[in-house]
Each structure stands twice: as C-alpha cells, then as structure tokens.
C-alpha positions as a Markdown table, in Angstrom:
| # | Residue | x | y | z |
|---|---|---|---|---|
| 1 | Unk | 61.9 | 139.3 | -75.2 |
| 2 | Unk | 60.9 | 137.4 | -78.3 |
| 3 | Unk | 60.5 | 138.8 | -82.2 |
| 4 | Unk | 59.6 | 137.0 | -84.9 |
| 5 | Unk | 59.8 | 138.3 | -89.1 |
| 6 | Unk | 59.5 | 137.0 | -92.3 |
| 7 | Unk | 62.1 | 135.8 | -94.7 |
| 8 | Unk | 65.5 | 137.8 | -95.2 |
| 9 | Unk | 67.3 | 135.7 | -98.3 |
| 10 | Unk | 70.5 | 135.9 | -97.5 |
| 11 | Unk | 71.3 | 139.6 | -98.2 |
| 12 | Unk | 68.1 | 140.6 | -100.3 |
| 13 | Unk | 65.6 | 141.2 | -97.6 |
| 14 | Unk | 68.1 | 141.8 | -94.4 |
| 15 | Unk | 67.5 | 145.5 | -94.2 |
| 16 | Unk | 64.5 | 145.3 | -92.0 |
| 17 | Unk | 66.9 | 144.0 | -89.6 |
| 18 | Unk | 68.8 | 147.7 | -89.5 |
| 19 | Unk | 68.0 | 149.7 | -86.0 |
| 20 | Unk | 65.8 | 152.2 | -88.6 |
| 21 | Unk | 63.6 | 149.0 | -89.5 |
| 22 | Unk | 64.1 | 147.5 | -86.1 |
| 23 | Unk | 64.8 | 149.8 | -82.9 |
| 24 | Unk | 63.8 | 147.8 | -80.3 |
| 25 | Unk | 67.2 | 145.7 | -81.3 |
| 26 | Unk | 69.1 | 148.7 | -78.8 |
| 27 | Unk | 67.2 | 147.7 | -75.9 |
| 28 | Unk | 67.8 | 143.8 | -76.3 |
| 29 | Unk | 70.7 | 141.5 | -75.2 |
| 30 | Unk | 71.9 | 138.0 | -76.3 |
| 31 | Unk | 69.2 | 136.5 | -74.1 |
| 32 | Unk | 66.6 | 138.4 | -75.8 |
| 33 | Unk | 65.3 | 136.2 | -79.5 |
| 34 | Unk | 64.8 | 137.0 | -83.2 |
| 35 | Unk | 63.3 | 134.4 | -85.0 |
| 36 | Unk | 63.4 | 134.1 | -88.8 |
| 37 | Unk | 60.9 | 132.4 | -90.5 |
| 38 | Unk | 62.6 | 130.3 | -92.9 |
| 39 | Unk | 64.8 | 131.3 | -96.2 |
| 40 | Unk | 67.6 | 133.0 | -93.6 |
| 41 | Unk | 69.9 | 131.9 | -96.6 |
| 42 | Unk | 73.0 | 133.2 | -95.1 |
| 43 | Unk | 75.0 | 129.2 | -95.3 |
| 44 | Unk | 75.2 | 129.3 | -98.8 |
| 45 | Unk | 78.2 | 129.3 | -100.4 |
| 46 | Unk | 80.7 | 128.3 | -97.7 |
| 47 | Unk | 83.1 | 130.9 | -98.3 |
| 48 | Unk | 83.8 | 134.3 | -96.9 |
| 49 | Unk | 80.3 | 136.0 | -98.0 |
| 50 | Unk | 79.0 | 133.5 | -95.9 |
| 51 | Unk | 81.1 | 134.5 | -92.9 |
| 52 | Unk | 80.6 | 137.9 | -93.5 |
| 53 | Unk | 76.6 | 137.9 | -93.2 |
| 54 | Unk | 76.9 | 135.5 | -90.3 |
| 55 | Unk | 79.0 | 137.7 | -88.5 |
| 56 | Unk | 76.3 | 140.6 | -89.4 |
| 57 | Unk | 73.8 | 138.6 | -87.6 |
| 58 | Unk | 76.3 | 137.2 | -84.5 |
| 59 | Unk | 76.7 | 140.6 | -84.1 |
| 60 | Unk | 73.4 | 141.6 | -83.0 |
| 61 | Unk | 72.7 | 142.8 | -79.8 |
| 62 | Unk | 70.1 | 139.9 | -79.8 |
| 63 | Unk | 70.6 | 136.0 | -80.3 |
| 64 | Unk | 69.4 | 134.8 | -84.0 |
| 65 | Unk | 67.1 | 132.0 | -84.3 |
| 66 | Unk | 65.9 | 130.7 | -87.5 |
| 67 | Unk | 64.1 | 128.0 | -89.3 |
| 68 | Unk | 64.7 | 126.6 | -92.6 |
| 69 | Unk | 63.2 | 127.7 | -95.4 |
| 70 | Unk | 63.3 | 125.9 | -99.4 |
| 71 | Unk | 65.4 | 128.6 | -100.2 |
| 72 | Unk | 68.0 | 127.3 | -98.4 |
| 73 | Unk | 71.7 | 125.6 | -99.0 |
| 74 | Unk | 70.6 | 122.5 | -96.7 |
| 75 | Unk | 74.0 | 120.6 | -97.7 |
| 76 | Unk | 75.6 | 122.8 | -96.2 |
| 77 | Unk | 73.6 | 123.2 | -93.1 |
| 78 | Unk | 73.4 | 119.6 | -92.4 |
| 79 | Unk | 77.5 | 119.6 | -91.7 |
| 80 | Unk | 76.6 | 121.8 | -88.8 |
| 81 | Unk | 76.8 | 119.6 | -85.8 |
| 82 | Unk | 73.7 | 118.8 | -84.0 |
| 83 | Unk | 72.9 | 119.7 | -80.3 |
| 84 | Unk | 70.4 | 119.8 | -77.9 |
| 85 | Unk | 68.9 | 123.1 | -76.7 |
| 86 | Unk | 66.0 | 124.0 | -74.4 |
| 87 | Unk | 64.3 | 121.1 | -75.3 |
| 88 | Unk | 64.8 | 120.5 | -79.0 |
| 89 | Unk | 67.7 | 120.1 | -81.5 |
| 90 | Unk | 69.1 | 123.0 | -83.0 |
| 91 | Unk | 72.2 | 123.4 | -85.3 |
| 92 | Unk | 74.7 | 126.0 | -83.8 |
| 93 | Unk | 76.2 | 128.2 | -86.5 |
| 94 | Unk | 77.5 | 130.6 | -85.0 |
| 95 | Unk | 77.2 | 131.5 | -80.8 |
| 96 | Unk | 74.7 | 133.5 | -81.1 |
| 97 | Unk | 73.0 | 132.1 | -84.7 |
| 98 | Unk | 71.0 | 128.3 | -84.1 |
| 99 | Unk | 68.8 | 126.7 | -86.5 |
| 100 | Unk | 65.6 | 125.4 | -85.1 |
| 101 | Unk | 65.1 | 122.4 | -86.5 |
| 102 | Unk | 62.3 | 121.0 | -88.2 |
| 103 | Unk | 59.5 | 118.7 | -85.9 |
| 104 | Unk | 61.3 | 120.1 | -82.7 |
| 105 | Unk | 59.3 | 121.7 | -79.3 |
| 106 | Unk | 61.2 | 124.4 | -77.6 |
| 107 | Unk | 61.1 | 125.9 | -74.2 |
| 108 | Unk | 62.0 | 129.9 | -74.9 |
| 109 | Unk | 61.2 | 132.4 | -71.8 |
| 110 | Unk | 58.8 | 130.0 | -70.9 |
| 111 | Unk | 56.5 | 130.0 | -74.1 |
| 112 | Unk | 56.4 | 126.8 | -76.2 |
| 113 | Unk | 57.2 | 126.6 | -79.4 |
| 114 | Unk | 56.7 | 123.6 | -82.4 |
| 115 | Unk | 59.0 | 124.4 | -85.4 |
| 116 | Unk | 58.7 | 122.9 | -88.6 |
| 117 | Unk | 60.6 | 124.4 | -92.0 |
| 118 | Unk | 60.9 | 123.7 | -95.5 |
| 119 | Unk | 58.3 | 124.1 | -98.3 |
| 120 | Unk | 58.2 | 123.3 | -102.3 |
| 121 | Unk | 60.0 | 125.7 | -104.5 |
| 122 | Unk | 57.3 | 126.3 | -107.2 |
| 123 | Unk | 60.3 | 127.3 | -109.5 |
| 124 | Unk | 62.4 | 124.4 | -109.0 |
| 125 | Unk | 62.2 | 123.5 | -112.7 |
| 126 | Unk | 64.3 | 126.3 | -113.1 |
| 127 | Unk | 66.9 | 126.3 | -110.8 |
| 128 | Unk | 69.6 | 123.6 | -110.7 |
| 129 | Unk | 69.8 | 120.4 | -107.7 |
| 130 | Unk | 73.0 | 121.1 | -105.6 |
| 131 | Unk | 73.9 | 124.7 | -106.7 |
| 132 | Unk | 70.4 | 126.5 | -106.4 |
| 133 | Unk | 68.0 | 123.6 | -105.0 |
| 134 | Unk | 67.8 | 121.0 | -102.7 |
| 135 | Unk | 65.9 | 118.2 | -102.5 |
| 136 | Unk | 65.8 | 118.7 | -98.7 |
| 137 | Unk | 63.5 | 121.6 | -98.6 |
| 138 | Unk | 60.5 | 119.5 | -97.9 |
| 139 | Unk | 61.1 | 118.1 | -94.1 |
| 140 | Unk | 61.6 | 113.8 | -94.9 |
| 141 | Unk | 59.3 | 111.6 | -93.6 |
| 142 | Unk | 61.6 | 110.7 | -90.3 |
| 143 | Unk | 61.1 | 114.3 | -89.3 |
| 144 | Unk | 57.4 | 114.1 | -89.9 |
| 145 | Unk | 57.1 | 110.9 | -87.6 |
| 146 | Unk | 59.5 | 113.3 | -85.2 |
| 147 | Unk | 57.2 | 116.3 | -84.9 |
| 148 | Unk | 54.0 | 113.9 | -84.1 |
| 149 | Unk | 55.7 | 112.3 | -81.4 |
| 150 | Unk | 57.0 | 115.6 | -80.0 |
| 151 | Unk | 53.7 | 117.2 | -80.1 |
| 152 | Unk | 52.2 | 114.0 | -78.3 |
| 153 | Unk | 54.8 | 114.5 | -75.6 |
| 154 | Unk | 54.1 | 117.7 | -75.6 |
| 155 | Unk | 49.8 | 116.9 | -75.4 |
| 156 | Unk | 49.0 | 118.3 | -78.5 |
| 157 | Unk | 49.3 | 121.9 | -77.2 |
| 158 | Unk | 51.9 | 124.5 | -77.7 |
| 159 | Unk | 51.7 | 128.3 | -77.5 |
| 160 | Unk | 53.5 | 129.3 | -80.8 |
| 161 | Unk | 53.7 | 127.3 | -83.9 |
| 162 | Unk | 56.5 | 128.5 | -86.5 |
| 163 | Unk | 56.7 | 127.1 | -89.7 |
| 164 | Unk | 57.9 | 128.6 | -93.0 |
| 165 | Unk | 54.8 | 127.7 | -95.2 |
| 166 | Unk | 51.4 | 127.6 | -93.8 |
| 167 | Unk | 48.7 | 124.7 | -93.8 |
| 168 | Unk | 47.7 | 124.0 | -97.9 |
| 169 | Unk | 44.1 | 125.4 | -96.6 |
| 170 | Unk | 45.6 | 128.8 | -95.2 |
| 171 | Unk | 48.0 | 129.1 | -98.4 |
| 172 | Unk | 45.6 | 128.4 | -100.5 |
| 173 | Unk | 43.0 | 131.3 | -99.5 |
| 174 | Unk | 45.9 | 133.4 | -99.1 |
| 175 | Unk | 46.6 | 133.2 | -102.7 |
| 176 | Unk | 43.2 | 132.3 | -103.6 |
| 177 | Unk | 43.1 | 135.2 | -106.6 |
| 178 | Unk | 47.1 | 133.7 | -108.2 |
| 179 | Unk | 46.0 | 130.5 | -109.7 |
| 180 | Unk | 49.7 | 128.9 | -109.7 |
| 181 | Unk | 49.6 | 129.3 | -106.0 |
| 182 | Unk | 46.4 | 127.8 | -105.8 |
| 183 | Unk | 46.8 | 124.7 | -108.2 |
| 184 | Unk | 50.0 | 122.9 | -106.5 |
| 185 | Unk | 50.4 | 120.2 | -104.1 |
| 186 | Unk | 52.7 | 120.4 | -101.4 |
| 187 | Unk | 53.6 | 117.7 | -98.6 |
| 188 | Unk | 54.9 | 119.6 | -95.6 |
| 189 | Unk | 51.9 | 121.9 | -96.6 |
| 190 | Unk | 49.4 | 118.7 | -96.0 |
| 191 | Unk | 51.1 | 117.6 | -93.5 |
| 192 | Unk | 50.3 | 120.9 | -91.6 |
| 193 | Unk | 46.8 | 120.9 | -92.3 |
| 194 | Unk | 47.2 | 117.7 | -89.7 |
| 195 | Unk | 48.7 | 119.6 | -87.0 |
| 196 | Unk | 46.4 | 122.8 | -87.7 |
| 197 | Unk | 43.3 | 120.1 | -87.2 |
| 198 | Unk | 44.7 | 118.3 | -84.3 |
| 199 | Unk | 47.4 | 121.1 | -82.4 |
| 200 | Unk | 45.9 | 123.6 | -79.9 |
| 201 | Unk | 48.0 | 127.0 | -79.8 |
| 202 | Unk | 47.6 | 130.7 | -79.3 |
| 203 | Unk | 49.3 | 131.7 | -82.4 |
| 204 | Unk | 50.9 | 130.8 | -85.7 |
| 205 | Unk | 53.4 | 132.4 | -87.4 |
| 206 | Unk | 54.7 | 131.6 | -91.4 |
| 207 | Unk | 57.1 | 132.9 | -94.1 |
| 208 | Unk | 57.7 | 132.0 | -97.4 |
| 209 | Unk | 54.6 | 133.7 | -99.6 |
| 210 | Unk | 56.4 | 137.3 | -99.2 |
| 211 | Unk | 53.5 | 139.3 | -98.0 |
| 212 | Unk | 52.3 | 140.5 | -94.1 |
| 213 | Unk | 49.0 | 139.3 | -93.8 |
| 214 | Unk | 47.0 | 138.3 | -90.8 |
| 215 | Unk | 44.1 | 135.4 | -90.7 |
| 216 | Unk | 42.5 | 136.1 | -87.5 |
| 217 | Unk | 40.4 | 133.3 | -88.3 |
| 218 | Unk | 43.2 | 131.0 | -88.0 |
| 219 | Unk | 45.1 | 132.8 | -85.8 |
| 220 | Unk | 47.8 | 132.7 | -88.3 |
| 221 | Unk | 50.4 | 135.3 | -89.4 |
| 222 | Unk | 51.9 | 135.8 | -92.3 |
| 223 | Unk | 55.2 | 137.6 | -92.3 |
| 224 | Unk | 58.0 | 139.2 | -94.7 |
| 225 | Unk | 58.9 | 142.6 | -93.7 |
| 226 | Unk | 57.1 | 143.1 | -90.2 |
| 227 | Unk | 58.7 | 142.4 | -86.8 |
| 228 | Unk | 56.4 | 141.4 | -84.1 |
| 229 | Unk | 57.4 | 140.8 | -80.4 |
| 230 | Unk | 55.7 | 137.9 | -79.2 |
C-alpha cells in the first residue's frame, strides 16, 4: 500500500505520523510506502537530533519516502550517495528512509510516479544562506532538462505526479484571497504549469502551502495534515 501527506518540518509537524493520527501504519510492513511531500527536514543539522528523528522514521513499520521541499538542509542531503531505485534515483538515508529525487519517474506497486521538489521560500530575506536557506531549493536547470526527458521516455503519461509546490496557476487560486502568495514568481512553479499543460495523470498530489485542500478541477491535492492511501 501507498500513503501520501503533507509536510512534517523536521519535528514540528511529525505528530500526524503517531498510530492515533495514522492507524493504518499497524497493518503495514517495510514494503508498504509513506510518501512525504516535501519539507521532511529531518537532515539538518548532522548531529545526533538528526539521527534521532531518522531513526523515528526508520523505525516505522512502513518504508519512508520523501521529496524535497525549500525547507530543506540540501548541503547536507546532497553528501548522501546516489542510487538507482525502481526506475529513478533516490538518495538512501537511512534503509528504510530514500529521497525521491527531483525530475525522476518511479515504478512503485506498479503505479507510476513523476517527482519533482523544491519551491521558493517567500521569507528567504529573512533567514540566512547555509544555516537556514539554500540556494538549492528551486530544482537547477539540469534537473529540469532531466524531468522532460524522463516524462518523454515515459510518453508524457504517469499515474501520480508529486511535487512540493503546485503549478503557479493552482497556487495562485489557492491563495487567490493572500495577496503575497498571489504576487510572486516562482521557476519550478512555471516550470509545472508546463508539465500540468503537456503531462496526462490520474492525480496530483503537493505540499508546501500548509493547508488540505482538494481542486477537483485539476485533479490536484493539497496536503499538510491528511494521510491518503493511494
């Protein structure tokens, strides 16, 4: 079985992840999925905090997938080595803990899947490069060129697409009554207003704007605290 939720920032939003929040987590087994949509947060610091939340998560009955979010240490996640796995690239961070990396098509219990992370930290004038933002957290352009080709390969058609913002035209009604939402410019966000226009799939899943909202019209999810099986 597959789930999919929203953002857990590190620590901050992990307790929907607690068999009280999450039940279903009894049943599963380390070839059953959880899939975080971006801002996971747990490599961060490098030290034993760090261990001590991935072990919370390698513990899990289930295996933890996640993709990056721009609230992520991605310094620190690109030391992780890089492998292939059913299909795509992942980073390994623990055995039962990858990161799904960004412009990558995956093969899981025979569903596919694009992945793309990252988004722009609208509050990245306040927070400092290296220690609280990264440059990183918008997907470069070699990764772009990456997830066109895959999709290609993979004839523009995929059953899930999970990415941590949504297309600029989703995120943009989604917020269409906050007007600092509305007014910036994002690139990954433009960039998936391309595959939204050009990429048949059955449904789309995003983080990062911290509510549960669904967009039937788009067949788009939004999620923070929800957990839906796929």
């Amino acid at each position: 079985m597959i789930f999919i939720t929203g953002d857990t920032h590190r620590i901050r939003d992990i307790d929907k992840l607690e068999v009280e929040q999450f039940p279903e987590q009894e049943m599963l087994t380390k070839d059953d999925y959880l899939i975080i949509a971006g801002d996971f947060g747990a490599v961060w610091t490098g030290d034993e905090q760090d261990d001590e939340i991935l072990e919370y998560h390698d513990f899990k009955n289930y295996t933890t997938l996640f993709i990056a979010g721009n609230h992520e240490n991605h310094d620190l996640l690109e030391r992780y080595p890089v492998e292939l796995w059913n299909g795509g690239k992942v980073r390994r961070i623990r055995d039962s803990v990858l990161q799904l990396m960004n412009g990558q098509v995956y093969e899981i219990d025979g569903k596919t899947f694009f992945t793309m992370g990252g988004a722009t930290s609208v509050d990245k004038v306040f927070r400092k490069e290296g220690i609280s933002w990264w440059p990183q957290e918008e997907p470069s352009e070699e990764e772009y060129a990456q997830a066109l080709e895959n999709l290609n390969k993979a004839g523009n058609s995929v059953d899930y697409i999970i990415t941590h913002t949504c297309p600029e035209k989703v995120r943009k009604q989604a917020f269409s009554v906050y007007d600092d939402f509305v007014e910036y410019s994002s690139g990954v966000e433009q960039f998936l207003d391309i595959v939204y226009d050009n990429v048949a799939y059955k449904k789309w899943f995003a983080g990062h704007i911290h509510i549960d909202r669904e967009f039937r019209e788009h067949k788009l999810r939004i999620l923070y605290n929800s957990i839906v099986k796929i």
